[in-house]
C-alpha positions as CSV (number, residue, x, y, z in Angstrom):
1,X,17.7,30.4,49.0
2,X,16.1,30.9,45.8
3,X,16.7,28.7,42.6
4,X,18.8,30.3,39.8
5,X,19.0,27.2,37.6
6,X,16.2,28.6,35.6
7,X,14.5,31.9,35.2
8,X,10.7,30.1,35.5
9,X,8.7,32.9,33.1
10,X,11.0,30.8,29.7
11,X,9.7,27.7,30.9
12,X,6.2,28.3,29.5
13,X,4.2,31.1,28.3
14,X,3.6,33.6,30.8
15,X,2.6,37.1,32.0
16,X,6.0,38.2,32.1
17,X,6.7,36.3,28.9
18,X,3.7,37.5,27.1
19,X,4.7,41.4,27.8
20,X,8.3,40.8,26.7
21,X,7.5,39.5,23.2
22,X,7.6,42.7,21.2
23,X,11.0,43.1,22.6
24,X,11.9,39.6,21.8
25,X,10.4,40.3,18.2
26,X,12.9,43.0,17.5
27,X,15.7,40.8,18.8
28,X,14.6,38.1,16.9
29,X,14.8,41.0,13.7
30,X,17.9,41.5,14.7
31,X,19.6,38.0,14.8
32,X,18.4,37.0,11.8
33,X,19.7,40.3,10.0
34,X,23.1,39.7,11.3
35,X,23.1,36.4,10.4
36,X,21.8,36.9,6.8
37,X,24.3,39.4,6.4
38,X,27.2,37.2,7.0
39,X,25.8,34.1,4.7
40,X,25.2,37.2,1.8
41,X,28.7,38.5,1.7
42,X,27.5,41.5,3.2
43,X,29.2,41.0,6.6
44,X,32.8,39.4,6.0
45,X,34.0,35.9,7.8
46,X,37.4,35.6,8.4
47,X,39.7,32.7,7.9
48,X,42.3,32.2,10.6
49,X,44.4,29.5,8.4
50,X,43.3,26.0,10.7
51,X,40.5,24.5,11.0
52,X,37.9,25.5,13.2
53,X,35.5,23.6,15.1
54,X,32.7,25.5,16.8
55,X,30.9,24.4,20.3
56,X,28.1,26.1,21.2
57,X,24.1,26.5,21.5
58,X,20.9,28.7,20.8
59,X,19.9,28.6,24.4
60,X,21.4,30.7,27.4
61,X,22.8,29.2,29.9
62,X,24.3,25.4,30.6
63,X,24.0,22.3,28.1
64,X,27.0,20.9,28.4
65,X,29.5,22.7,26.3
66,X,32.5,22.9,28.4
67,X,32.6,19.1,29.2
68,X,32.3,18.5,25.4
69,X,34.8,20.8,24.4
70,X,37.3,19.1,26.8
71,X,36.2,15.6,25.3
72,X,37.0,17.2,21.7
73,X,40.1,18.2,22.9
74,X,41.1,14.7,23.9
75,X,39.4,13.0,21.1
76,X,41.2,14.8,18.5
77,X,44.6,14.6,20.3
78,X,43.9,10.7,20.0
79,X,43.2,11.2,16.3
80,X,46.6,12.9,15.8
81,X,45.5,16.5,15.7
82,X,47.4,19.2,18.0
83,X,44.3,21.5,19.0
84,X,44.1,24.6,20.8
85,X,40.9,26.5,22.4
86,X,39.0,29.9,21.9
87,X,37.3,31.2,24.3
88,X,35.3,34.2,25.3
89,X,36.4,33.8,29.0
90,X,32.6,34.6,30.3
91,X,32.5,35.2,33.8
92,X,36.0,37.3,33.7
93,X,37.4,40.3,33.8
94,X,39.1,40.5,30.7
95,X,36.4,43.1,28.3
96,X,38.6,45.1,25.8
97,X,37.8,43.8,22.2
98,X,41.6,43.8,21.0
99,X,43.1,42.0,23.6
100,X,43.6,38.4,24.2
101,X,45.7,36.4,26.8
102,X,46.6,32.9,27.5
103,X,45.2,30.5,30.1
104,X,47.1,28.2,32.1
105,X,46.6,26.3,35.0
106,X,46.7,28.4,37.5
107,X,45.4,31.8,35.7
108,X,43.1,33.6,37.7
109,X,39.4,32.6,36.7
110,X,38.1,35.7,38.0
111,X,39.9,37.8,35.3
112,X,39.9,34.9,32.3
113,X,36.9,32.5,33.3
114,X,36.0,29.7,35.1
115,X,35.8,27.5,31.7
116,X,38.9,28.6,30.5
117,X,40.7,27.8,33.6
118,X,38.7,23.9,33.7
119,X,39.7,23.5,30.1
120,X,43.5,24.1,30.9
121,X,43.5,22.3,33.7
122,X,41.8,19.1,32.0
123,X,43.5,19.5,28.7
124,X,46.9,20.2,27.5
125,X,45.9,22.0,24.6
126,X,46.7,26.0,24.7
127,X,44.1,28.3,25.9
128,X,43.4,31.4,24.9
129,X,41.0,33.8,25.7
130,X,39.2,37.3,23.9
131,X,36.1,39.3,23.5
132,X,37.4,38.8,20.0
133,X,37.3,35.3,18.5
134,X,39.2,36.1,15.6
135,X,41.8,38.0,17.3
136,X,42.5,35.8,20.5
137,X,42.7,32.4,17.4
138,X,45.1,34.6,15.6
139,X,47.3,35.2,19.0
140,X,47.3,32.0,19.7
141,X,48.3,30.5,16.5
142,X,51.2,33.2,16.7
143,X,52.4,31.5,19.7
144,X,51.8,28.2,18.8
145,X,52.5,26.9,15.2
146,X,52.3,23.2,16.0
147,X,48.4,24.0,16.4
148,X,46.6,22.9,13.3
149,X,42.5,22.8,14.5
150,X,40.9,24.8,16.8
151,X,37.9,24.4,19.3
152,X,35.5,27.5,19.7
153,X,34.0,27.5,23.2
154,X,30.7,29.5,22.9
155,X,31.3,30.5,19.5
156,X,28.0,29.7,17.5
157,X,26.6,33.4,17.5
158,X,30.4,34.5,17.0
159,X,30.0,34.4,13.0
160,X,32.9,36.6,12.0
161,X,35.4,34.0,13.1
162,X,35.3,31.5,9.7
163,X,34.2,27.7,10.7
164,X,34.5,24.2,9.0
165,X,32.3,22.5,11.6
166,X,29.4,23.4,13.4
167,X,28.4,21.9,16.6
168,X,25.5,22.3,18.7
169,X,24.7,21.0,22.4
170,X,20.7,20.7,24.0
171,X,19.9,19.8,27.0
172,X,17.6,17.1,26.8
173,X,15.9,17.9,30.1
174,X,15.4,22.0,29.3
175,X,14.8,21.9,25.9
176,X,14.0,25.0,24.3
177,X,11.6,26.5,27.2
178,X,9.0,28.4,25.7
179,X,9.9,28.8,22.6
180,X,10.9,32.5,22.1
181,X,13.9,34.3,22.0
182,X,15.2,36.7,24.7
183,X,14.0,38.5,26.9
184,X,10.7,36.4,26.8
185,X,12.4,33.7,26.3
186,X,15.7,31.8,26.8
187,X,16.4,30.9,22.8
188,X,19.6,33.7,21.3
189,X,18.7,32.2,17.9
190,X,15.7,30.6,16.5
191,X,15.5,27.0,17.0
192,X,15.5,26.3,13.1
193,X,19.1,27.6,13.7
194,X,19.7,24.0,14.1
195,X,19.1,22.5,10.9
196,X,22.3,24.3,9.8
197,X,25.0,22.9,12.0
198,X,27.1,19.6,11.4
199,X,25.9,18.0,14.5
200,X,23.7,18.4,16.9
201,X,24.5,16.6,20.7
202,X,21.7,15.7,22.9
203,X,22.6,15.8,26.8
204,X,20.7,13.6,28.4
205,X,19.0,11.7,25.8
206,X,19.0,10.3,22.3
207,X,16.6,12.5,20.9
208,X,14.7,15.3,21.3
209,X,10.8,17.2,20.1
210,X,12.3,20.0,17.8
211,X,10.1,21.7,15.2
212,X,12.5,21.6,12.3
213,X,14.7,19.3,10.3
214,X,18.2,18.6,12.2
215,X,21.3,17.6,11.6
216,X,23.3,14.4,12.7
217,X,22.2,13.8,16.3
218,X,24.1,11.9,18.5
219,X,23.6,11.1,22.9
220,X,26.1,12.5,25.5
221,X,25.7,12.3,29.2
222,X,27.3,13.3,32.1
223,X,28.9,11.0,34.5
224,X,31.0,11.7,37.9
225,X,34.3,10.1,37.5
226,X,35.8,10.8,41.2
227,X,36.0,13.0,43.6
228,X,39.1,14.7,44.8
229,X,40.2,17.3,47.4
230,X,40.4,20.5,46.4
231,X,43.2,21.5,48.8
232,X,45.0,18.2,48.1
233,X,44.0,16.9,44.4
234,X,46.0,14.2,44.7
235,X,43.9,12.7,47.6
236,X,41.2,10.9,44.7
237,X,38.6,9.0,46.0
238,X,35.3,7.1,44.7
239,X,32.2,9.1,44.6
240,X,30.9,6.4,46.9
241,X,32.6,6.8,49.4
242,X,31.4,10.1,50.2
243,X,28.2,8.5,51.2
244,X,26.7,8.2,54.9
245,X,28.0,12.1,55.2
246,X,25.8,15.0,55.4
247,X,27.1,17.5,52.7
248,X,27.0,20.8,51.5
249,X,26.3,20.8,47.6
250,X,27.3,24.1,45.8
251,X,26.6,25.0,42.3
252,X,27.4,28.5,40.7
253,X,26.3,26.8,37.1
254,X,23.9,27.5,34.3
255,X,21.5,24.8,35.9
256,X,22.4,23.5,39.4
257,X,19.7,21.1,39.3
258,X,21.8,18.8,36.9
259,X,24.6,18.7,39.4
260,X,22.2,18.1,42.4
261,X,20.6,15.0,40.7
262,X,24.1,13.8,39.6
263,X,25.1,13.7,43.6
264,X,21.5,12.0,44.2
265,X,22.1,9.7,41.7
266,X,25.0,8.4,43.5
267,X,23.4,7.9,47.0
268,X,24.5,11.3,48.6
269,X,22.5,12.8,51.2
270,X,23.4,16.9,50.8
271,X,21.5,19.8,51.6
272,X,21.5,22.2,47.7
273,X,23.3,25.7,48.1
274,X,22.5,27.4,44.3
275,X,24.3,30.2,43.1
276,X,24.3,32.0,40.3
277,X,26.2,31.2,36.9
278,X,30.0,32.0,37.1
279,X,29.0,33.2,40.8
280,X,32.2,34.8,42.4
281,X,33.0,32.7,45.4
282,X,33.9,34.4,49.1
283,X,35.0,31.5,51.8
284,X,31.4,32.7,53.8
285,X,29.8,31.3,50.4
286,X,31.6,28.0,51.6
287,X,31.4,28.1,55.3
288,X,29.2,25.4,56.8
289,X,31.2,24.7,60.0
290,X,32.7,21.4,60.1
291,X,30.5,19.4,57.6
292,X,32.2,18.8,54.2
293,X,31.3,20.8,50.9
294,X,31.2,18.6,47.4
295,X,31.9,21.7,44.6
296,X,31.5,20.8,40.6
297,X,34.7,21.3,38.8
298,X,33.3,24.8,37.2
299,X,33.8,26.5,40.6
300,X,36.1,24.6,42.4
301,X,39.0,27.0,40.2
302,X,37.2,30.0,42.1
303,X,37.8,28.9,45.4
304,X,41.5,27.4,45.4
305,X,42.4,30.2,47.4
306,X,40.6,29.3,50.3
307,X,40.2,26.0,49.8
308,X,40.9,23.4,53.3
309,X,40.0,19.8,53.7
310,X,37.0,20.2,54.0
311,X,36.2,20.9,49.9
312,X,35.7,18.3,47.6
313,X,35.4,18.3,43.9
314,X,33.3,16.0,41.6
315,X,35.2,15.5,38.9
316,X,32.9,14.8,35.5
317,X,33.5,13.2,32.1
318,X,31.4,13.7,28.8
319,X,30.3,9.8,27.6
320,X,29.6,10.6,23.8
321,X,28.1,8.1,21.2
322,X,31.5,6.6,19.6
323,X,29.8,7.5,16.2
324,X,30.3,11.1,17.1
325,X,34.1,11.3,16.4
326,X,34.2,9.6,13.6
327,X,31.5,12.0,12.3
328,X,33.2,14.9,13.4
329,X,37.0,13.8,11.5
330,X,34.6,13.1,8.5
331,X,33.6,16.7,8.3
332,X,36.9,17.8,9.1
333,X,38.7,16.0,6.7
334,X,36.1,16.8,3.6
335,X,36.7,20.3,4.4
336,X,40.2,21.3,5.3
């Protein structure tokens, strides 16, 4: 099966890279029009009357944003803040501009999202989804008053929505491929991009080569917390103890490789079955006879229906720098 963690022509400059940058030039036009428009006025941000505190990147695909928005969401529940969660529901259904919904625990991931669905199900902070960042914030502060801050999923390009923080996640390990911006390359914004936002988290690593000035830069990393049935979630169990098995590893993520080195990294023996990002699981995608299947959490919520005892989940936590919180109240409270 071929790889889909990474489309190979961003990694460096190639051919195919090479005849796509006048196309990335014009995108690149593009972007930074849009973007100058909003910081001139021209192009109006809008306020939604909380906080808002923006996760995101100016790469496509995976760094790491979902398992650091659900640490935000904990952290500031710790910190005495009631949050609640924007998304664009990527991966869904759910398209028309003026129309937002709420996610729950058992919404449907293949109309709201995948990450949506994970974030309710980790958090108990309200979910809301919409094409429209501004509308679905407003919906949900409508229906829940109680919520004074709010986590944007995704939302650094979404500049209409007003922020008070900015933060940005890298994967350490991917960098910023070749350089260029889409198509040649994998960047949606121009790597200087960075020197603007409150924080920038490294996953993977402490630092990382950039080309520009950045902002505060803290470590987070990955690590597998247990693994649990996905038939039975109660039945919890050490990752460990999956070990001496032959497994099926499936990964419908931005970068399956991170996953597959996680399970290495804990002394699995698996054979790798990538799929593509928010890949919409069928039980053949999962059929492997009698020999068990280890999902990550981002696709496990697409294949409850059909899930027997034979589908385990590894369940994941972000470890961020303890520096990173306080950093983040200190921005929050200097600007609400």
């Amino acid at each position: 099966m071929p790889r889909f963690d990474t489309d190979r022509h961003w990694a460096r400059l190639s051919t195919r890279s090479a005849l796509l940058l006048p196309v990335s030039w014009l995108f690149r036009l593009a972007v930074e029009a849009r973007r100058f428009a909003f910081r001139a006025g021209w192009a109006k941000r809008e306020a939604v009357g909380v906080p808002v505190i923006v996760v995101g990147n100016v790469t496509v695909g995976g760094t790491g944003k979902t398992p650091l928005t659900i640490w935000l969401v904990l952290y500031l529940i710790t910190r005495g803040w009631h949050p609640g969660v924007v998304s664009r529901g990527y991966g869904g259904s759910a398209s028309d501009e003026r129309v937002s919904e709420p996610v729950g625990r058992h919404s449907d991931p293949q109309r709201v999202g995948d990450e949506p669905v994970l974030i309710a199900r980790r958090t108990p902070a309200p979910v809301w989804i919409g094409v429209d960042r501004v509308f679905a914030a407003r919906a949900l502060l409508r229906e829940h008053p109680e919520v004074d801050v709010l986590v944007a999923d995704d939302g650094l390009q979404h500049y209409r929505l007003a922020r008070e923080v900015e933060i940005a996640v890298v994967d350490a390990a991917l960098g910023f491929g070749n350089g260029h911006m889409l198509p040649s390359g994998p960047l949606r914004e121009p790597v200087h991009r960075l020197a603007a936002v409150d924080a920038l988290v490294i996953n993977g690593a402490a630092d990382i080569d950039s080309p520009v000035p950045r902002a505060a830069q803290f470590e987070m990393r990955i690590a597998a917390s247990r693994v649990y049935r996905l038939d039975d979630p109660a039945v919890i169990a050490a990752p460990e103890s999956l070990r001496g098995q032959r497994l099926h590893a499936v990964a419908g993520i931005g970068y399956p490789d991170r996953f597959f080195a996680l399970l290495e990294s804990l002394g699995l023996t698996f054979v790798e079955h990538p799929f593509p990002d928010h890949h919409r699981f069928e039980p053949a995608d999962l059929d492997f006879g009698d020999e068990p299947v280890i999902l990550t959490e981002k696709d496990a919520v697409k294949c409850v229906r059909f899930a027997t005892a034979r589908h385990w989940v590894l369940a994941i936590e972000a470890q961020v720098d303890a520096a990173f919180g306080e950093h983040l109240v200190h921005c929050l409270e200097r600007r609400a």
